[in-house]
Rosetta silent file (secondary structure, phi, psi, omega in degrees, C-alpha in Angstrom):
SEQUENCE: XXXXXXXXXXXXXXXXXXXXXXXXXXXXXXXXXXXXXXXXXXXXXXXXXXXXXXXXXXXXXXXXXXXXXXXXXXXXXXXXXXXXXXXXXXXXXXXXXXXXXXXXXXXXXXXXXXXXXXXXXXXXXXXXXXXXXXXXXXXXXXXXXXXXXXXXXXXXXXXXXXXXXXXXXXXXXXXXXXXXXXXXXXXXXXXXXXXXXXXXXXXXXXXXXXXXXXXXX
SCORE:     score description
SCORE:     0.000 S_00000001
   1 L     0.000  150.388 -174.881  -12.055    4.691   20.957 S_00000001
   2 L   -85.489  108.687 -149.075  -12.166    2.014   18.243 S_00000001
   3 L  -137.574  154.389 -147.055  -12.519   -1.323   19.910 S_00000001
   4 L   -77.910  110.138  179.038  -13.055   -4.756   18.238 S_00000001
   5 L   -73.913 -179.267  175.501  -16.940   -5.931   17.151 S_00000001
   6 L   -57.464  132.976  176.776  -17.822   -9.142   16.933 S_00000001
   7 L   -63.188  -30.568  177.419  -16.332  -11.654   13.946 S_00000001
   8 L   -54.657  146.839 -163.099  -19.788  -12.029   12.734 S_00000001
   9 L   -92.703  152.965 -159.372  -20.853   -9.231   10.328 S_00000001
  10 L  -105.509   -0.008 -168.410  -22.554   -6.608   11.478 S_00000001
  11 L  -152.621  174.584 -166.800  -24.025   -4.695    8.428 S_00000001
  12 L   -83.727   -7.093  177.495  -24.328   -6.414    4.983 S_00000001
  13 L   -82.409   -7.777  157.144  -21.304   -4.853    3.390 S_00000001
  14 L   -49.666  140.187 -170.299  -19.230   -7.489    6.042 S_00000001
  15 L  -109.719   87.833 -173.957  -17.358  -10.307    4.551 S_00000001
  16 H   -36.592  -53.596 -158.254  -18.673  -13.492    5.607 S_00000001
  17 H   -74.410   10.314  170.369  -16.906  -15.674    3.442 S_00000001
  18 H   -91.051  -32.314 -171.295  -14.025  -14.436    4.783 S_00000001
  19 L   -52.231  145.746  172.177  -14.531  -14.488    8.617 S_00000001
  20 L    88.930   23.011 -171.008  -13.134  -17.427   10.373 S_00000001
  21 L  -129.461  143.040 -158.552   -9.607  -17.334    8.203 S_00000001
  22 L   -89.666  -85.447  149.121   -7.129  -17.554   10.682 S_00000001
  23 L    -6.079    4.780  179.950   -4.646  -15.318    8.455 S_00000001
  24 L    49.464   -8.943 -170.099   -6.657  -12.829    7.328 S_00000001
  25 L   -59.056  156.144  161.096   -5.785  -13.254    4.049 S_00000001
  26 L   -59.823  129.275 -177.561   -8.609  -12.723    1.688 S_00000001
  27 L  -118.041    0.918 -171.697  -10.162  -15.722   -0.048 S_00000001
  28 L  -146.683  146.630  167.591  -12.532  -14.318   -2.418 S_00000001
  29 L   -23.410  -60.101  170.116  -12.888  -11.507   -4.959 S_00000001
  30 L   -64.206  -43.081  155.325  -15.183   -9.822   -3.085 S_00000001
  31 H   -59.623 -113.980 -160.892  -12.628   -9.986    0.200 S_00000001
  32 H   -19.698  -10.622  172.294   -9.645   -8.733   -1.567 S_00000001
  33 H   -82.868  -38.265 -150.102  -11.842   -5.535   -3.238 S_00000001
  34 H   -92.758  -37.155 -173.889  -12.790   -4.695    0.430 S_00000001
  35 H   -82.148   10.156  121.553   -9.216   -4.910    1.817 S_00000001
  36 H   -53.388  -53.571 -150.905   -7.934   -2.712   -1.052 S_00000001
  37 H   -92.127   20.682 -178.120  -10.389   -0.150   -0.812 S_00000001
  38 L  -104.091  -54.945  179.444   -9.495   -0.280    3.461 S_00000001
  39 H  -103.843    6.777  141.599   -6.408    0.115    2.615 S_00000001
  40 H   -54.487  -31.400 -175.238   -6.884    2.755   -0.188 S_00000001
  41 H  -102.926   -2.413  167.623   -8.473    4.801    2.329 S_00000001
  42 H   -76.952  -37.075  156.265   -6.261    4.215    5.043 S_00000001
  43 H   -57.359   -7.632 -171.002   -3.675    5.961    2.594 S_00000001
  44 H  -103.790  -65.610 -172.875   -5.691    8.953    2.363 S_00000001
  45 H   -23.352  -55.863  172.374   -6.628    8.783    6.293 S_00000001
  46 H   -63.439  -35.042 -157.174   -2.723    8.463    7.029 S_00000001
  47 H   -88.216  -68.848  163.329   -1.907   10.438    4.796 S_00000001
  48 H   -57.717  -23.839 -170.615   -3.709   13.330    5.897 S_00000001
  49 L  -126.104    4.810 -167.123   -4.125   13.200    9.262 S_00000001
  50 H    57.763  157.546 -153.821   -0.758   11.055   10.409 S_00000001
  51 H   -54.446  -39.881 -154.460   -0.199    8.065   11.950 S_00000001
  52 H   -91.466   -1.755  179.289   -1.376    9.046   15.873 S_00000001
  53 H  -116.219   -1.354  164.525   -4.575   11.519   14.787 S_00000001
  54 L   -97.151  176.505 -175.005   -5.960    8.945   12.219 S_00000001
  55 L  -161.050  143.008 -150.895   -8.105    6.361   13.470 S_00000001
  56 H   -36.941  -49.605 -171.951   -9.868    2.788   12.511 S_00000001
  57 H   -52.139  -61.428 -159.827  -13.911    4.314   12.369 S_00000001
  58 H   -45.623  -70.886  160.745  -12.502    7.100   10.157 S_00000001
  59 H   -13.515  -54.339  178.421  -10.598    4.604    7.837 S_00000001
  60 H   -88.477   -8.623  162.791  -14.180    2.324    7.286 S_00000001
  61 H   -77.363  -62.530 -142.969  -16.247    5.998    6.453 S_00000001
  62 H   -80.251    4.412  171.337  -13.762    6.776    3.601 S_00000001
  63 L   -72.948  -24.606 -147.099  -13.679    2.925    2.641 S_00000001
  64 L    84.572    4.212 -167.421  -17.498    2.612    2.815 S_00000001
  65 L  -132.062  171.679 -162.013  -17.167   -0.772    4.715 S_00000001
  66 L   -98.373  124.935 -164.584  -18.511   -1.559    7.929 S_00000001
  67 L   -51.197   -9.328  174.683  -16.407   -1.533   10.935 S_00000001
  68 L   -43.953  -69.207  163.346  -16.817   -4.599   11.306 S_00000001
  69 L   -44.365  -55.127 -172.734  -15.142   -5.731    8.389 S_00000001
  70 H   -70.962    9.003  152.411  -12.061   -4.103    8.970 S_00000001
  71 H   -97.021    0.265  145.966  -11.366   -6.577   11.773 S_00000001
  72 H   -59.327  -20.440  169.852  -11.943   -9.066    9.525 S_00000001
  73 H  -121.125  -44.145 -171.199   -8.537   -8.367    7.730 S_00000001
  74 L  -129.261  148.134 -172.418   -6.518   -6.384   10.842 S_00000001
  75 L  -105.392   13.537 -163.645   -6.614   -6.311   14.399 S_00000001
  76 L  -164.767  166.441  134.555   -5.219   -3.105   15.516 S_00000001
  77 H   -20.091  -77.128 -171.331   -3.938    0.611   13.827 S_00000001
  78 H   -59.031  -30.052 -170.908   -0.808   -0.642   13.743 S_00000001
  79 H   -52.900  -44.210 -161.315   -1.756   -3.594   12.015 S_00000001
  80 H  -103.544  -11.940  161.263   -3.228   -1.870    8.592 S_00000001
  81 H   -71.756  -40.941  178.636   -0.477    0.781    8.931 S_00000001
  82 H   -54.675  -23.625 -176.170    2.383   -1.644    8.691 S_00000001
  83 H   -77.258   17.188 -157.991    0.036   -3.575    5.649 S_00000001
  84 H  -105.744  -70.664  160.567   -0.169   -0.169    4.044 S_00000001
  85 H   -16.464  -80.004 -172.842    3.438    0.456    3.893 S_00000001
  86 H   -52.602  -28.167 -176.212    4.149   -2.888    2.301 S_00000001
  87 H   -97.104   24.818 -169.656    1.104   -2.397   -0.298 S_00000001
  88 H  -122.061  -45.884  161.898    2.149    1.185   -1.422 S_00000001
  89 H   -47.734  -55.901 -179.729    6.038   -0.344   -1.944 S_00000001
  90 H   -67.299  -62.315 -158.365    4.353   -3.007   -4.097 S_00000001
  91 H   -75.520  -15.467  140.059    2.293   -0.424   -5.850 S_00000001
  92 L   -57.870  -10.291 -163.082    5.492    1.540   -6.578 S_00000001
  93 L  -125.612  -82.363 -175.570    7.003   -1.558   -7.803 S_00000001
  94 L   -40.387  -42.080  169.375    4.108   -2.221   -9.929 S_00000001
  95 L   -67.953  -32.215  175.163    4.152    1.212  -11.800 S_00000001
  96 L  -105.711  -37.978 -167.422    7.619    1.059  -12.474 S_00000001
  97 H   -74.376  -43.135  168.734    8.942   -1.955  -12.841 S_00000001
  98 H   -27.784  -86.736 -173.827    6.625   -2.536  -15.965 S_00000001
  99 H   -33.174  -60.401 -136.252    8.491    0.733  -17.640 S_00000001
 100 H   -83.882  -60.866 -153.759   12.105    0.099  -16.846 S_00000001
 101 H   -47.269  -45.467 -170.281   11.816   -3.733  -18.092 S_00000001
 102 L   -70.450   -7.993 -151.478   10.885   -2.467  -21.531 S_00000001
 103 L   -82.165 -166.335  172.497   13.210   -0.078  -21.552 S_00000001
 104 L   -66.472  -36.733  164.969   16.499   -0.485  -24.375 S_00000001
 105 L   179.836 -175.804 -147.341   19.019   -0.621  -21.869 S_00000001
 106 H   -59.885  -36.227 -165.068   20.497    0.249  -18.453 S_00000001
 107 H   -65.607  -56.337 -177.463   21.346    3.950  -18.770 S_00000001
 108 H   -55.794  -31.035  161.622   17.806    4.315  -20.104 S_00000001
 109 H   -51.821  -39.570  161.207   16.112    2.260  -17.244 S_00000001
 110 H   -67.770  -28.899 -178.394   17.252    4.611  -15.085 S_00000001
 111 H   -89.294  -43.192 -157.235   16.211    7.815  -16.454 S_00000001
 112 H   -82.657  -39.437  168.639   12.767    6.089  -17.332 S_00000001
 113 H   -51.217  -69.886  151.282   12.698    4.558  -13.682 S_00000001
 114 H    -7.415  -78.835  149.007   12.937    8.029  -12.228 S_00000001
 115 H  -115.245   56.873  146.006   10.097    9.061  -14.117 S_00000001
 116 H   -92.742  -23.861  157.440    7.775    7.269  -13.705 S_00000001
 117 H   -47.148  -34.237  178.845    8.706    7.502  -10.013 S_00000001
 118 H   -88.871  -23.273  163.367    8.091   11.106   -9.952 S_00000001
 119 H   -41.374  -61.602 -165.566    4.576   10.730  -12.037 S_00000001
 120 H   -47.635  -61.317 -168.333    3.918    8.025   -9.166 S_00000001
 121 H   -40.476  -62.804 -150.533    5.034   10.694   -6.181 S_00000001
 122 H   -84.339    3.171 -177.829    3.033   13.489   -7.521 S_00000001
 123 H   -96.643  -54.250 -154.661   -0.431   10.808   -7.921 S_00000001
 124 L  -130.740   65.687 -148.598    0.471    9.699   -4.605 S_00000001
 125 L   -77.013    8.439  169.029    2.253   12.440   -2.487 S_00000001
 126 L   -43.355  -37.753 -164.244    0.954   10.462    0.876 S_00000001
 127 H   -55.376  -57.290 -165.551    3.549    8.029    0.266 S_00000001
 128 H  -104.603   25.676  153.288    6.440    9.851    1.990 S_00000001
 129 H   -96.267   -7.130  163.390    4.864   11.473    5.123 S_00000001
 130 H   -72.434  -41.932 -157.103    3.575    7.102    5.672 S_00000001
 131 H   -67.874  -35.124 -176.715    6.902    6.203    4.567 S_00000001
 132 H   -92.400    4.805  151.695    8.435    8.563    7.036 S_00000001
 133 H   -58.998  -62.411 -164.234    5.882    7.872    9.951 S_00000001
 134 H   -65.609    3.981 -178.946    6.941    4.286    9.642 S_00000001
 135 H   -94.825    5.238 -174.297   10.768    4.801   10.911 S_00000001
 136 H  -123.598  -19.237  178.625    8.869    5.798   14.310 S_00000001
 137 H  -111.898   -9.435  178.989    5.773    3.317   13.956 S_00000001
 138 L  -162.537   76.332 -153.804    7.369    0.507   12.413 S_00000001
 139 H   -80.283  -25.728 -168.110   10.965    0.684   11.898 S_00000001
 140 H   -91.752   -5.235  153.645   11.469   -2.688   10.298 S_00000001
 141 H   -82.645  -35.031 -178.830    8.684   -1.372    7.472 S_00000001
 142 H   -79.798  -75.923 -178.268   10.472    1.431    6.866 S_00000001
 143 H   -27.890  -37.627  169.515   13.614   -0.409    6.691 S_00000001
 144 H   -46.163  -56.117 -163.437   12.158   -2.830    4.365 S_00000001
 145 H   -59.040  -55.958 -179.751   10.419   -0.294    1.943 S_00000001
 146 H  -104.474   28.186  165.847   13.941    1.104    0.907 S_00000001
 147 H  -112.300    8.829  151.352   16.127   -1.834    1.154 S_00000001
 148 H   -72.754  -40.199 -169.185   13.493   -3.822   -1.508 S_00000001
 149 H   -55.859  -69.838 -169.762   13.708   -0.590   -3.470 S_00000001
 150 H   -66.771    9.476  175.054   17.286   -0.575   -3.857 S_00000001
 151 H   -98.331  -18.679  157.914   17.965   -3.985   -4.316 S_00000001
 152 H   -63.444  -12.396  178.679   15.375   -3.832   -7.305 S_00000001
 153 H   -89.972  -11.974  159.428   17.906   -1.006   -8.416 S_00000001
 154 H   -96.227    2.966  159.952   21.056   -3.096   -8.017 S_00000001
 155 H   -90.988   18.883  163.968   19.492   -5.626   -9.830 S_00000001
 156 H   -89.275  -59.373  171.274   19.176   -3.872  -12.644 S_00000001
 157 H   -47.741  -39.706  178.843   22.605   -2.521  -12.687 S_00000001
 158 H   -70.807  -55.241  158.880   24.155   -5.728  -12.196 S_00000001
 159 H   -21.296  -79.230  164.115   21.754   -6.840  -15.354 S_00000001
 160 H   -23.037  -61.590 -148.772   23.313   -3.761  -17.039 S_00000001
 161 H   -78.812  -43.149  147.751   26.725   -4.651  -16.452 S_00000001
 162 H   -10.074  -51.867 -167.179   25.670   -8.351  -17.539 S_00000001
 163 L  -124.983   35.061  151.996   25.055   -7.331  -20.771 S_00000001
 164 L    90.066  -13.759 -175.298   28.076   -4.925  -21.327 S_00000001
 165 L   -61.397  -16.052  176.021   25.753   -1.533  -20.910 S_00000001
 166 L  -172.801  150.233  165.136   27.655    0.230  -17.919 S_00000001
 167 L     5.145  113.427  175.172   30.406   -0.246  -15.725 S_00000001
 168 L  -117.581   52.595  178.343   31.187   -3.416  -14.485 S_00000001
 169 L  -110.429   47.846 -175.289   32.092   -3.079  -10.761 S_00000001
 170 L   -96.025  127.970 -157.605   28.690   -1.894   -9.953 S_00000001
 171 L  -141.604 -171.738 -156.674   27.812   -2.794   -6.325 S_00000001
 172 H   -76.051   10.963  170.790   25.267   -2.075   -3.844 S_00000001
 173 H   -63.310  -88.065 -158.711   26.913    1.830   -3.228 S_00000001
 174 H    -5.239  -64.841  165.685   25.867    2.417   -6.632 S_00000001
 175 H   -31.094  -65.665 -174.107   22.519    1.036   -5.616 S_00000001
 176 H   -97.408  -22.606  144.854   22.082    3.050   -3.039 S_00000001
 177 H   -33.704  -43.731  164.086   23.815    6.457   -4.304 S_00000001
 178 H   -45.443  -87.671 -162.260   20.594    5.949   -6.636 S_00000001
 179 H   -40.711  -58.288 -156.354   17.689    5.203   -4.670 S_00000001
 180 H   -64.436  -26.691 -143.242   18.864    8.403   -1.969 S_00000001
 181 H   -99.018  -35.444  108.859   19.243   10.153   -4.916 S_00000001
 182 H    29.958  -45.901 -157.341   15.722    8.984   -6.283 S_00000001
 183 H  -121.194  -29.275 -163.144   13.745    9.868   -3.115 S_00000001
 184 H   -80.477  -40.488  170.660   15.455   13.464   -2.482 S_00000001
 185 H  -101.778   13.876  163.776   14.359   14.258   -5.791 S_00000001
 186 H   -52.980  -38.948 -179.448   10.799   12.542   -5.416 S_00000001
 187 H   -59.681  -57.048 -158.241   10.909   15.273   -2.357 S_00000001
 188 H   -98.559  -15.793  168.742   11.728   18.187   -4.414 S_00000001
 189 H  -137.023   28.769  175.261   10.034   18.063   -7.473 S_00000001
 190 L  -102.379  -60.932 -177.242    7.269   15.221   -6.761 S_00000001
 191 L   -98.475   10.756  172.783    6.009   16.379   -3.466 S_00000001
 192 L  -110.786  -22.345 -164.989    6.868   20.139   -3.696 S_00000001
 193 L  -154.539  120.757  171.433    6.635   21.240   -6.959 S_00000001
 194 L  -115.118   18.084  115.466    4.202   20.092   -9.949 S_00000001
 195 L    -9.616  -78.118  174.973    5.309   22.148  -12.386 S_00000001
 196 L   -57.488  173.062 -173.562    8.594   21.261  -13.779 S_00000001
 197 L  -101.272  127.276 -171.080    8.553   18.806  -16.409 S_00000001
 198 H   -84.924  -28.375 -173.966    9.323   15.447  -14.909 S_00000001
 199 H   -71.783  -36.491  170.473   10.806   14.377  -18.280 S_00000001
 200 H   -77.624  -37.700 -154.516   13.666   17.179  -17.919 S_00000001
 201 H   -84.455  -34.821 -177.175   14.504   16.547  -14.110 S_00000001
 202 H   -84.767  -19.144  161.879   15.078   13.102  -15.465 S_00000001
 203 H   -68.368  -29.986 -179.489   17.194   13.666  -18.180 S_00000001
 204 H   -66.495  -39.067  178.099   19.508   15.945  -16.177 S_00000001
 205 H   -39.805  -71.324  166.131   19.632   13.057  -14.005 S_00000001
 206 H   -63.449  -23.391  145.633   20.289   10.925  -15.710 S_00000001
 207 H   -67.607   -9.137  167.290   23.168   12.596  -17.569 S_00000001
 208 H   -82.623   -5.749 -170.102   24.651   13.027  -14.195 S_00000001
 209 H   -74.464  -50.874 -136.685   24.534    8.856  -13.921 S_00000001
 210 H  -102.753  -27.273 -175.183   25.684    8.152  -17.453 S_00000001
 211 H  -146.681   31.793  170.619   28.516   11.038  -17.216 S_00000001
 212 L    74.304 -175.341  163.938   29.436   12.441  -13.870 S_00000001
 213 L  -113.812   17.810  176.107   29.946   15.846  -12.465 S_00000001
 214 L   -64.431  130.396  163.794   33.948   15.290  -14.692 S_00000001
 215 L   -60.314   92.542 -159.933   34.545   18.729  -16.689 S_00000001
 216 L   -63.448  129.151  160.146   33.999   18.352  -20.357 S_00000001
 217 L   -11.072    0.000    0.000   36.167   18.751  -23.444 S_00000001
């Protein structure tokens, strides 16, 4: 069992200048590289092995850091799974959010939002067996993770509607008619299939957004 060392470090890759911070946060360069690459490898750990068969030692071989350290940022399992959640949401937010802002306007944020979501998905298909471990290990992380996503997606839409680009009684259904629709097909052609051309599943999409399932002329 994985049980708490001492704060002082015990091997030289330990982060002194961190030790002693009541918060854990990272105060140095050198801190914040080690609690990234802790919790890079806790996504692969998690990721592979699930929440109740991974475990802290394993986490600090694929980081490289000394167990030590990782009680220098977290004090438990639970601790760096719930941080892991929240920095894989941000890293999904960071990959995308870039794209959409650039794009010309609303319809197109959406189709471009999409894919780069499913690029992201198929880089990082860990993301939804943590995300869906966390409605049983952390329910108020999983709740978080998709009710930040979709409120960055009705704040786009409302933006849209802002500037005359789509409909403007667009409310948080909309929002979240997206995002579910968003994650089913992150499921089916992110994490199942790497094949299809991510650029077509989003164009189809997105012509069902911009023009319904209504029978055409």
């Amino acid at each position: 069992m994985d049980q708490p060392r001492s704060s002082a470090p015990d091997q030289p890759g330990a982060e002194k200048s961190d030790a002693g911070n009541p918060d854990k946060t990272p105060r140095t360069e050198r801190g914040r590289r080690t609690l990234r690459k802790l919790l890079d490898a806790a996504a692969v750990e998690f990721g592979e092995r699930g929440f109740h068969e991974a475990s802290i030692s394993a986490i600090t071989r694929r980081a490289g850091t000394a167990l030590g350290s990782f009680y220098t940022y977290f004090d438990s399992k639970e601790e760096i799974f719930q941080a892991l959640v929240r920095y894989m949401s941000e890293q999904l937010r960071d990959h995308v959010t870039p794209l959409v802002q650039a794009a010309p306007d609303e319809i197109s944020a959406e189709r471009i939002g999409l894919e780069s979501y499913l690029g992201f998905v198929r880089e990082h298909k860990e993301i939804y067996r943590i995300i869906d471990e966390a409605e049983f290990v952390d329910y108020a992380s999983y709740r978080r993770h998709y009710e930040t996503t979709v409120a960055r997606v009705r704040q786009r839409l409302e933006g849209g509607a802002a500037r005359g680009e789509i409909r403007p009684d667009v409310s948080e259904i909309h929002a979240w008619a997206i995002g579910g629709m968003n994650v089913f097909l992150g499921m089916r052609y992110g994490l199942w299939d790497e094949e299809t051309d991510i650029s077509e599943i989003a164009r189809v999409a997105n012509d069902l957004l911009a023009n319904g399932l209504k029978k055409r002329d």
